[in-house]
SEZA-540909 format. One line per field, with one value per atom (N, C-alpha, C, O): residue in one letter; atom name; x, y, z. Coordinates in Angstrom, 2 decimals, padded with zeros to 5 digits. Example, Ala and Ser with C-alpha at 12.3 -4.5 7.8 and 13.67 -1.06 7.14 Angstrom:
2
residuo <- [A:A:A:A:S:S:S:S]
atomo <- [N:CA:C:O:N:CA:C:O]
X <- [013.19:012.30:013.20:014.24:012.85:013.67:012.90:013.41]
Y <- [-005.69:-004.50:-003.30:-003.32:-002.25:-001.06:000.03:001.14]
Z <- [007.80:007.80:007.80:008.46:007.08:007.14:007.87:008.04]
//
This chain:
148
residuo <- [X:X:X:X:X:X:X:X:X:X:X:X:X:X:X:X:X:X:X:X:X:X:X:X:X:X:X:X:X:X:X:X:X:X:X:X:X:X:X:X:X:X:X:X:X:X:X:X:X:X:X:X:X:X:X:X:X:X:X:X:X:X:X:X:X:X:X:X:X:X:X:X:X:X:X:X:X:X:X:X:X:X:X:X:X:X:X:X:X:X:X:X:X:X:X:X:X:X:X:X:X:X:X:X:X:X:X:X:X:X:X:X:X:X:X:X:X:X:X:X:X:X:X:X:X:X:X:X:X:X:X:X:X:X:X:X:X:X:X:X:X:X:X:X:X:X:X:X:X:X:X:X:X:X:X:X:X:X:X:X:X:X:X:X:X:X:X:X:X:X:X:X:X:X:X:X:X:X:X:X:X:X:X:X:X:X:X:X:X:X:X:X:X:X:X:X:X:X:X:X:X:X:X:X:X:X:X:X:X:X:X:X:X:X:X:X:X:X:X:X:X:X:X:X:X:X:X:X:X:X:X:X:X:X:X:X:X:X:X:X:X:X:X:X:X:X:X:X:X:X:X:X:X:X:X:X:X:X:X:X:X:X:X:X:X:X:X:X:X:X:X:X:X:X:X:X:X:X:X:X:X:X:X:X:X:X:X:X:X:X:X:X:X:X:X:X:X:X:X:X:X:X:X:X:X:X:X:X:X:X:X:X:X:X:X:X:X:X:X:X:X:X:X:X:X:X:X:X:X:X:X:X:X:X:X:X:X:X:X:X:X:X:X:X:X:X:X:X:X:X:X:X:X:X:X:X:X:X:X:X:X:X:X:X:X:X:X:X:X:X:X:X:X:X:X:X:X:X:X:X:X:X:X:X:X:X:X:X:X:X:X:X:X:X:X:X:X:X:X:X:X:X:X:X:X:X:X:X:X:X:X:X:X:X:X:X:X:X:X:X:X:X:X:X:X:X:X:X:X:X:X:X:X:X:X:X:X:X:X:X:X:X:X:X:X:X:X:X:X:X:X:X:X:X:X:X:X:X:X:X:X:X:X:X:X:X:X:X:X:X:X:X:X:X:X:X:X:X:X:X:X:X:X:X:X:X:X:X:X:X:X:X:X:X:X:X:X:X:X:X:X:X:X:X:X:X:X:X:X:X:X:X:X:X:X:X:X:X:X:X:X:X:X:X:X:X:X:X:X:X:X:X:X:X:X:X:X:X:X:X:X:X:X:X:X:X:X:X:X:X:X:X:X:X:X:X:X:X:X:X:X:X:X:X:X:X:X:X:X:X:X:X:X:X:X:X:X:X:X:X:X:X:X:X:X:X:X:X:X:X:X:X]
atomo <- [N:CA:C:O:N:CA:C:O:N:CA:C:O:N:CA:C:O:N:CA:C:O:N:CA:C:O:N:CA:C:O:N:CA:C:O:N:CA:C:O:N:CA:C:O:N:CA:C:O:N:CA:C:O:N:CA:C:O:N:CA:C:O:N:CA:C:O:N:CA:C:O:N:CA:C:O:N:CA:C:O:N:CA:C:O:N:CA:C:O:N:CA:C:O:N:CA:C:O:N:CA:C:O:N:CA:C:O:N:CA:C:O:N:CA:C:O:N:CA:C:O:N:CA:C:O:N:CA:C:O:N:CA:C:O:N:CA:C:O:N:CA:C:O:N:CA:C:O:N:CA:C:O:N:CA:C:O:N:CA:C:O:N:CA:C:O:N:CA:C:O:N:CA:C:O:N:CA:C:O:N:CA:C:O:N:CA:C:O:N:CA:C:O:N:CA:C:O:N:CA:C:O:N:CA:C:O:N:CA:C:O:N:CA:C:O:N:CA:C:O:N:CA:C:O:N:CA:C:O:N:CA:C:O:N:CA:C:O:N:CA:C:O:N:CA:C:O:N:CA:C:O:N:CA:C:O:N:CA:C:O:N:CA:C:O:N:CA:C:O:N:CA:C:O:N:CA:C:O:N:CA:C:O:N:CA:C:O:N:CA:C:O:N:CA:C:O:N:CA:C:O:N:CA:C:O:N:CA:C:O:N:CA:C:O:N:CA:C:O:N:CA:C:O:N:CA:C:O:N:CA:C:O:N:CA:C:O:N:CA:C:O:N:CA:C:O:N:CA:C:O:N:CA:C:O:N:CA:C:O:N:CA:C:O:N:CA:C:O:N:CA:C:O:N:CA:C:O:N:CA:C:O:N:CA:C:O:N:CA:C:O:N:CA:C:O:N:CA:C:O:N:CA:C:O:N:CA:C:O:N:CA:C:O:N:CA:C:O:N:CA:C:O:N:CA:C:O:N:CA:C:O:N:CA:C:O:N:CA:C:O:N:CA:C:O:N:CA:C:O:N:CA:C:O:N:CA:C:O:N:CA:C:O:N:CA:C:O:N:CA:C:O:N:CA:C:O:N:CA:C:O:N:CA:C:O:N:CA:C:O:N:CA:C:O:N:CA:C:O:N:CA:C:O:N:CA:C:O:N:CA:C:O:N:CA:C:O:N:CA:C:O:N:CA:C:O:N:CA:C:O:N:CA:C:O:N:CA:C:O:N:CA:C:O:N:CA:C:O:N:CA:C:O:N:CA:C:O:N:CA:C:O:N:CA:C:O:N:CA:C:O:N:CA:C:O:N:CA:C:O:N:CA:C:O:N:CA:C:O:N:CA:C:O:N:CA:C:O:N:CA:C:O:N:CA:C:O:N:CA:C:O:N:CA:C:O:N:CA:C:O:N:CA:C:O:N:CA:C:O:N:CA:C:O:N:CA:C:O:N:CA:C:O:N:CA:C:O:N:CA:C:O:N:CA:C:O:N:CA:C:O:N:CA:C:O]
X <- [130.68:130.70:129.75:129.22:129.34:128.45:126.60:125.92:126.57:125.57:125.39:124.27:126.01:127.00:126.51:125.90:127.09:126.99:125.72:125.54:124.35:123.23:122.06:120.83:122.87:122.02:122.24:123.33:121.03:120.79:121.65:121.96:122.31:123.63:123.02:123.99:121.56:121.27:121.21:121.36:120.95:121.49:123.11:123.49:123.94:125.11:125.87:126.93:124.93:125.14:124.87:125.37:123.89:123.22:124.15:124.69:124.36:125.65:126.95:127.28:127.55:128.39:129.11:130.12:127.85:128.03:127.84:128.53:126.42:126.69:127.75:127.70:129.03:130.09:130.95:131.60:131.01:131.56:131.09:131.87:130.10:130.00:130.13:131.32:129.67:130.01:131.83:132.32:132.60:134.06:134.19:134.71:133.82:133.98:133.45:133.80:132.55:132.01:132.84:132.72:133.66:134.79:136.13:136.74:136.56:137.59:136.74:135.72:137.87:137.35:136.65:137.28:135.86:134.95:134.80:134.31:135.45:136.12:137.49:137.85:138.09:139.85:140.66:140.59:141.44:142.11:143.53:143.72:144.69:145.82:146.68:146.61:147.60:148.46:150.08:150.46:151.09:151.96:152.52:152.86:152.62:152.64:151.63:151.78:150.34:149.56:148.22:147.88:147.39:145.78:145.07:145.29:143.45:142.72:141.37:141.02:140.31:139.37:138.16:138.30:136.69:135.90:135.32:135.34:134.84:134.11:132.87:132.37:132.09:130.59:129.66:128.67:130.19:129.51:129.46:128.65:129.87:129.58:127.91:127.55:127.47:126.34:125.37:125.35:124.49:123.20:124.08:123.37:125.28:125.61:125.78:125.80:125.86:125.22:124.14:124.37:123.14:122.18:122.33:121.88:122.85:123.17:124.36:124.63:124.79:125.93:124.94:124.67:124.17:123.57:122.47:121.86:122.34:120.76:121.62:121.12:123.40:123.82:123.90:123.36:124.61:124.45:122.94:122.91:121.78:121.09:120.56:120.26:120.46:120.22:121.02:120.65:122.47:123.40:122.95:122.97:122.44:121.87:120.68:120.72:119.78:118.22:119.21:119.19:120.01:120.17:120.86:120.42:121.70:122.26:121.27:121.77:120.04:118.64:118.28:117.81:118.56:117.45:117.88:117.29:119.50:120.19:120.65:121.27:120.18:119.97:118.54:118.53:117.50:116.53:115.45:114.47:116.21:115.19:113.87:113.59:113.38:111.77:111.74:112.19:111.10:110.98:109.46:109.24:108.56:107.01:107.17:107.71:106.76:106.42:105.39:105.51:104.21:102.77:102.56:103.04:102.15:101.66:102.96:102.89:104.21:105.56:105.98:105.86:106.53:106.79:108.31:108.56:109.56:111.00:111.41:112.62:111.09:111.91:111.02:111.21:109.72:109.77:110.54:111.16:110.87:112.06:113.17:113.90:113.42:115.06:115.35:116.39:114.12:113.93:114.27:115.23:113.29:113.09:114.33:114.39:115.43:116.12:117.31:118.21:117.31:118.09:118.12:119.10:116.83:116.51:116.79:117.11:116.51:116.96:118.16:118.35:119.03:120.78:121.12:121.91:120.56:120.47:120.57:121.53:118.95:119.24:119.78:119.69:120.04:120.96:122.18:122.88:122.80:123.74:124.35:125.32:122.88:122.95:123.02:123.75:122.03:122.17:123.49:123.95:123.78:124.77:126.49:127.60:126.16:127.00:126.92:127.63:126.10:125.34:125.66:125.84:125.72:126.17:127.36:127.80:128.11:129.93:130.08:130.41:129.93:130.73:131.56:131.87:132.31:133.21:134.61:134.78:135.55:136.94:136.45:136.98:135.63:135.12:136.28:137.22:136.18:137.22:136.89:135.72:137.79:137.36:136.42:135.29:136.78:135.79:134.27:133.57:133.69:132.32:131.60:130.42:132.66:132.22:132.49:131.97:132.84:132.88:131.71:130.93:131.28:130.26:128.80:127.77:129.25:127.78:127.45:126.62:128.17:128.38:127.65:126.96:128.07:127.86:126.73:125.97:126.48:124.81:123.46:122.31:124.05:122.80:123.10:122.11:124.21:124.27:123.31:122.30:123.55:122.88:121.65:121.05:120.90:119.57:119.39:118.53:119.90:119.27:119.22:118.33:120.41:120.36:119.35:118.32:119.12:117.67:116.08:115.25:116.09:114.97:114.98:114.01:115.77:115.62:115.43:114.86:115.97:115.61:114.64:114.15:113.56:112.30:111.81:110.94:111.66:110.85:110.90:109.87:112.11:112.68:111.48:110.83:111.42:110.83:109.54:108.93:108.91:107.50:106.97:105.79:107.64:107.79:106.37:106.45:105.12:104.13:103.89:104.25:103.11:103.66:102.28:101.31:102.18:101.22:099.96:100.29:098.44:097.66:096.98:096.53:096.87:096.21:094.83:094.21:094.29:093.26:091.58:091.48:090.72:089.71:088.86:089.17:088.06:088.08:088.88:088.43:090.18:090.88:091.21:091.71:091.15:091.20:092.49:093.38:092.87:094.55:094.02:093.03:095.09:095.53:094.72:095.25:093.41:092.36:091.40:090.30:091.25:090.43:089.42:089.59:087.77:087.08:086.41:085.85:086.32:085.96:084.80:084.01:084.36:082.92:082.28:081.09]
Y <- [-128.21:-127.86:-126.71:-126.95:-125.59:-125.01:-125.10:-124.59:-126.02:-126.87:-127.47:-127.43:-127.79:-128.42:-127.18:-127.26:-126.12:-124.55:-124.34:-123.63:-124.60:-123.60:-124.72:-124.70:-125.56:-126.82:-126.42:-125.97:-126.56:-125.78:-126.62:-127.70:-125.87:-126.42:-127.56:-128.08:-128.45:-129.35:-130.50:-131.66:-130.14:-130.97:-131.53:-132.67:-130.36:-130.81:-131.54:-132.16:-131.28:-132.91:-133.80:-134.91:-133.39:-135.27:-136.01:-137.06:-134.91:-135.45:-136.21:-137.38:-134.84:-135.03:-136.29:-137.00:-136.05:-137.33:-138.69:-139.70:-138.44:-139.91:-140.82:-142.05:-139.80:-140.12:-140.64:-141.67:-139.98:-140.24:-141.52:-142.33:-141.60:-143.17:-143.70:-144.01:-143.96:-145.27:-145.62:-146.74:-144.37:-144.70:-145.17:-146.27:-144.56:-145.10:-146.98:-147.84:-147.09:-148.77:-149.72:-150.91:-149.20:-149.68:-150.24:-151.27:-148.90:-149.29:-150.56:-151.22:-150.50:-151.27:-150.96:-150.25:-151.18:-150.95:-151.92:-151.58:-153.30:-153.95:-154.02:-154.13:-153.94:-153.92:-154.71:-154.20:-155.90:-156.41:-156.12:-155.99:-155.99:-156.12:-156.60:-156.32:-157.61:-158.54:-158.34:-159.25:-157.36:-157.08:-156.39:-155.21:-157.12:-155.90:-156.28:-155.91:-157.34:-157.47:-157.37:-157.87:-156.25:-156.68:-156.78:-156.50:-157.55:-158.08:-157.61:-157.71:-157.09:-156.09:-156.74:-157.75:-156.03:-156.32:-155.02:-154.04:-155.11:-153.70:-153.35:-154.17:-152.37:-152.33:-153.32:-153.83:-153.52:-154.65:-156.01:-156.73:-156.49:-157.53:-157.53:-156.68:-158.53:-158.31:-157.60:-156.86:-157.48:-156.26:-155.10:-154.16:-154.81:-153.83:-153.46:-152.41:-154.67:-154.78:-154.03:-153.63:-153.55:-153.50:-152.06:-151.46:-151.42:-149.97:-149.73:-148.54:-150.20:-149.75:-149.54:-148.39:-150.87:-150.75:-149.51:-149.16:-148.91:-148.01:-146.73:-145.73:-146.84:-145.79:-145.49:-144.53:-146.42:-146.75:-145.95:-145.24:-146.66:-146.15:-144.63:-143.84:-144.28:-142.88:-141.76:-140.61:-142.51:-141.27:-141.45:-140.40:-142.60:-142.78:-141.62:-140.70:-141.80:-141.28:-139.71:-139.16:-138.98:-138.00:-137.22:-136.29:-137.79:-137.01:-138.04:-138.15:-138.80:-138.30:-136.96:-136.15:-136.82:-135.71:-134.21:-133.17:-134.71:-133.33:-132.94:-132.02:-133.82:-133.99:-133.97:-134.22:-133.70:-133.42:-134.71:-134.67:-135.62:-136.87:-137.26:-137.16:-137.54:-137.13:-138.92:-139.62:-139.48:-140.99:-140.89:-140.23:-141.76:-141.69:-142.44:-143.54:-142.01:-142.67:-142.62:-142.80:-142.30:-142.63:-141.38:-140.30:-141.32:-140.65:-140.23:-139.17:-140.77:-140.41:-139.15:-138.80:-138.33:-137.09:-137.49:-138.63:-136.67:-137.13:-136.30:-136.25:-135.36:-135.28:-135.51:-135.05:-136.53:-138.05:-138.97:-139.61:-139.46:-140.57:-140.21:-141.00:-139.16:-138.85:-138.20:-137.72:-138.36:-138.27:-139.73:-140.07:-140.49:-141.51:-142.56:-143.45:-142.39:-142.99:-142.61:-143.41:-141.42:-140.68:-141.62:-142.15:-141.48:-142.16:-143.94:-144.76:-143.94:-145.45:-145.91:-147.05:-145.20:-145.23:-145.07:-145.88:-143.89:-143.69:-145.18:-145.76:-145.47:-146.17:-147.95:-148.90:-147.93:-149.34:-149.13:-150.12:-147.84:-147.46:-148.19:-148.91:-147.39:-147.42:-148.80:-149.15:-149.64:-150.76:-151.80:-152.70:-151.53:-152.14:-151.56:-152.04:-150.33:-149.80:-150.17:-149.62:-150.96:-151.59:-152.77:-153.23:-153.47:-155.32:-155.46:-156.53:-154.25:-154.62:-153.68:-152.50:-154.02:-153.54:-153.75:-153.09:-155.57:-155.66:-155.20:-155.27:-154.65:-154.48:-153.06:-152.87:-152.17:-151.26:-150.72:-150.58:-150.32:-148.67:-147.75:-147.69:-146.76:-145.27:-145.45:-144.97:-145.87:-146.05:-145.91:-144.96:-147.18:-146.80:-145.59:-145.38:-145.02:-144.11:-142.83:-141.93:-142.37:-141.61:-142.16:-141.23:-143.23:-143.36:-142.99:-142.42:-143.61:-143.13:-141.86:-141.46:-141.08:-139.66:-138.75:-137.73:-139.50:-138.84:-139.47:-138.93:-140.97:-140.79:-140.38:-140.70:-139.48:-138.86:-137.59:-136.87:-136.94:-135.61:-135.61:-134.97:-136.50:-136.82:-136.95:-135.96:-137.58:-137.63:-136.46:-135.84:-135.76:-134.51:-133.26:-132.49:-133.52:-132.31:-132.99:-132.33:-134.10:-134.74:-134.07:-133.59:-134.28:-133.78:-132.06:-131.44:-131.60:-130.06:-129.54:-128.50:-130.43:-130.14:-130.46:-129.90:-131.37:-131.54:-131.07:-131.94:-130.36:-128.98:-127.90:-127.32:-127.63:-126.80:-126.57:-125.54:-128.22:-128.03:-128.51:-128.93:-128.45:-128.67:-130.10:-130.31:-130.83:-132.69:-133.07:-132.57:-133.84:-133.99:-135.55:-136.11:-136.24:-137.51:-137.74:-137.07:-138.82:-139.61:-139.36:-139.66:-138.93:-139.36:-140.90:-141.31:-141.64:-143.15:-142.82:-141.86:-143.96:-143.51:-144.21:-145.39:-143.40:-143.42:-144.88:-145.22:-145.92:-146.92:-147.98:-149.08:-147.63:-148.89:-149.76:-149.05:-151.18:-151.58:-151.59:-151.58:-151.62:-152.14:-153.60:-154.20:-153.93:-155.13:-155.82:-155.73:-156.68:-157.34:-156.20:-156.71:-154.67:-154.16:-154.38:-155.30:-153.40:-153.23:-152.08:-151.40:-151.72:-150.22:-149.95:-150.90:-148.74:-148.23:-148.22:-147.91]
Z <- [060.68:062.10:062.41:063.50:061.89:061.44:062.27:063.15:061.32:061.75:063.22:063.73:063.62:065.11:066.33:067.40:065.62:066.60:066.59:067.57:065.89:065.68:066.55:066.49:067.28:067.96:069.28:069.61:070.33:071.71:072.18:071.67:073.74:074.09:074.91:075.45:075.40:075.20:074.29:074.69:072.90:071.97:071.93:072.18:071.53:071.97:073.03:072.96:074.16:075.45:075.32:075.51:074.90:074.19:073.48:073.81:071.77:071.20:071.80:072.02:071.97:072.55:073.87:073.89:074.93:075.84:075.31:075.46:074.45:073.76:072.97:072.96:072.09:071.77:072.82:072.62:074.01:075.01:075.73:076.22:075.74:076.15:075.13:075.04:074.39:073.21:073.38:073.27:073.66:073.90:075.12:075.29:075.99:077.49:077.54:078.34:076.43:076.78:076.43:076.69:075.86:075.38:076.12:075.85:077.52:078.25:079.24:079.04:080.52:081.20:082.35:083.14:082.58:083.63:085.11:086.19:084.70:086.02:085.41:084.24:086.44:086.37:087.50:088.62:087.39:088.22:087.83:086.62:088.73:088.13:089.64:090.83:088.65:089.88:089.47:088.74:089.77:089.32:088.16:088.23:087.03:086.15:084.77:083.60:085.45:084.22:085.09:086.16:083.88:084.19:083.18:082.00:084.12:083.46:083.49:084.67:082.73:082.80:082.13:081.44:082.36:081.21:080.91:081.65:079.82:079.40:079.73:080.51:079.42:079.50:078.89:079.41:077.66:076.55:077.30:076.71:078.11:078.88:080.21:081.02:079.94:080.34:080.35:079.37:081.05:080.89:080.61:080.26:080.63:079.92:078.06:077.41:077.79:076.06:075.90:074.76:076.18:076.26:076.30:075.32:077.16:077.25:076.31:076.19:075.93:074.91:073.89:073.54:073.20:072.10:072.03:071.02:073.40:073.14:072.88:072.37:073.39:073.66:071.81:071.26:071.20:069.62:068.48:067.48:069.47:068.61:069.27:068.38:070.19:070.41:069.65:069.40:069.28:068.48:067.31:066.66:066.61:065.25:065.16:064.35:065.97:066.22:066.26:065.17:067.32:067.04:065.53:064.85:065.45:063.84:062.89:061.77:063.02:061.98:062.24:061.45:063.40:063.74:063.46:063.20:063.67:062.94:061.38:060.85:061.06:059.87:059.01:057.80:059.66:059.49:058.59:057.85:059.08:058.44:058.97:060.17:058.42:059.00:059.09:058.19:060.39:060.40:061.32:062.34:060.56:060.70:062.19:062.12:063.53:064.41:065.47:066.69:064.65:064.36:065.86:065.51:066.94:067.83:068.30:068.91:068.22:069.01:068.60:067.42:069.57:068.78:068.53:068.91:067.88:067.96:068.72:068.48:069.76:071.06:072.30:073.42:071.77:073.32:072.64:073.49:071.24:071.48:071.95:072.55:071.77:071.82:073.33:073.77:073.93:075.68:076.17:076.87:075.64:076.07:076.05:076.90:074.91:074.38:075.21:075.44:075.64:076.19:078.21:078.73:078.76:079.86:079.93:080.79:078.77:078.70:078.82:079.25:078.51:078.40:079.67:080.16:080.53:081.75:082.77:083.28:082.78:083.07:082.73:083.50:082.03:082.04:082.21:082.44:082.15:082.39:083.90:084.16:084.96:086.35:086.96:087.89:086.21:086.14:085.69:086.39:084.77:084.68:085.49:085.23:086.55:086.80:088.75:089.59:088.96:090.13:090.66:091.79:088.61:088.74:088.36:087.96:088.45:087.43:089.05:088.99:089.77:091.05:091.88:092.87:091.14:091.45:090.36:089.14:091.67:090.82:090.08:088.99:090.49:089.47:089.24:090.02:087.76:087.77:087.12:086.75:086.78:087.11:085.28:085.21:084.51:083.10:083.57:083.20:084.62:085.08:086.10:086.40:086.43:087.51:086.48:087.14:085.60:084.22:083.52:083.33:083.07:082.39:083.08:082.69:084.33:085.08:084.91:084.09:085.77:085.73:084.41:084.51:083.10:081.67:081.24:080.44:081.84:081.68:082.26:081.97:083.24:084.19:083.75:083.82:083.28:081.88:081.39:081.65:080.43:078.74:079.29:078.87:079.96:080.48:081.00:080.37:082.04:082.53:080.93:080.56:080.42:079.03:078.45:078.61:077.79:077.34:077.59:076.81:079.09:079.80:079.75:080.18:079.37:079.66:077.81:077.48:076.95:075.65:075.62:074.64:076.30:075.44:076.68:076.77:077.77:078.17:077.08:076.72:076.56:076.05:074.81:074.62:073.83:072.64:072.71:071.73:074.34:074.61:074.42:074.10:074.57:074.38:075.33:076.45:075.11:075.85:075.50:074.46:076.77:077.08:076.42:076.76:075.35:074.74:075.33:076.48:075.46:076.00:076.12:075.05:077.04:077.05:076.74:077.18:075.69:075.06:075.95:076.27:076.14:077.08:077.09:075.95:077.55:077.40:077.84:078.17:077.83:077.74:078.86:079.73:079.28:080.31:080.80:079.94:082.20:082.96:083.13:082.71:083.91:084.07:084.84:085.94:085.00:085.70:085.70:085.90:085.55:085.41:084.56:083.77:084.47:083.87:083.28:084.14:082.26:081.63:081.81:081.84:081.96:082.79:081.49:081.39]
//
């Protein structure tokens, strides 16, 4: 636990919220109930798979990172993945918190909430550790364009 304490209290949101969703994807996030039985689905249903699983690997990517494992990702620095990974959760979060709008309950309006956290603590750790966005390399064409 130690270790846990000596991590900027951005890191620890990250952590932390990300545990918190991975549990939250779990309850139910639509909820019907007709007397004394209901019937629900979770986040893991639909485009919400998708945000569960990034929510999955962003906590992987973080305790590498607190753990100091070094993983080669060529021009990427590891706090633009762990930005990026962080925004991504964000949004599919939002997304999937957009298309489960019927019957919502209180599980998605908690998850939302904790993934615009984890993204804003995200974004303020990698100001924090000077995180700079890839340069695009000179030459290269867009889409129907032509290079001078």
């Amino acid at each position: 636990m130690d270790i846990l304490n000596k991590l900027s209290r951005e890191a620890q949101v990250v952590l932390a919220g990300g545990v918190v969703l991975l549990i939250l994807s779990f309850l139910n996030w639509q909820q019907v109930s007709y007397l004394s039985v209901s019937a629900g689905l979770n986040e893991w249903h639909g485009i919400g798979f998708l945000a569960a699983l990034l929510v999955i690997v962003m906590l992987v990517w973080e305790v590498l990172r607190l753990m100091a494992v070094k993983v080669s990702l060529g021009s990427m620095s590891e706090g633009l993945v762990s930005v990026a990974l962080a925004l991504l959760v964000a949004l599919f979060t939002v997304i999937t918190f957009l298309t489960h709008s019927a019957a919502r309950h209180w599980p998605a309006w908690i998850g939302l909430i904790v993934a615009i956290v984890v993204a804003a603590a995200a974004l303020m750790r990698a100001r924090a550790e000077g995180v700079q966005m890839p340069e695009m390399k000179q030459g290269s064409t867009g889409a129907g364009g032509t290079s001078e």
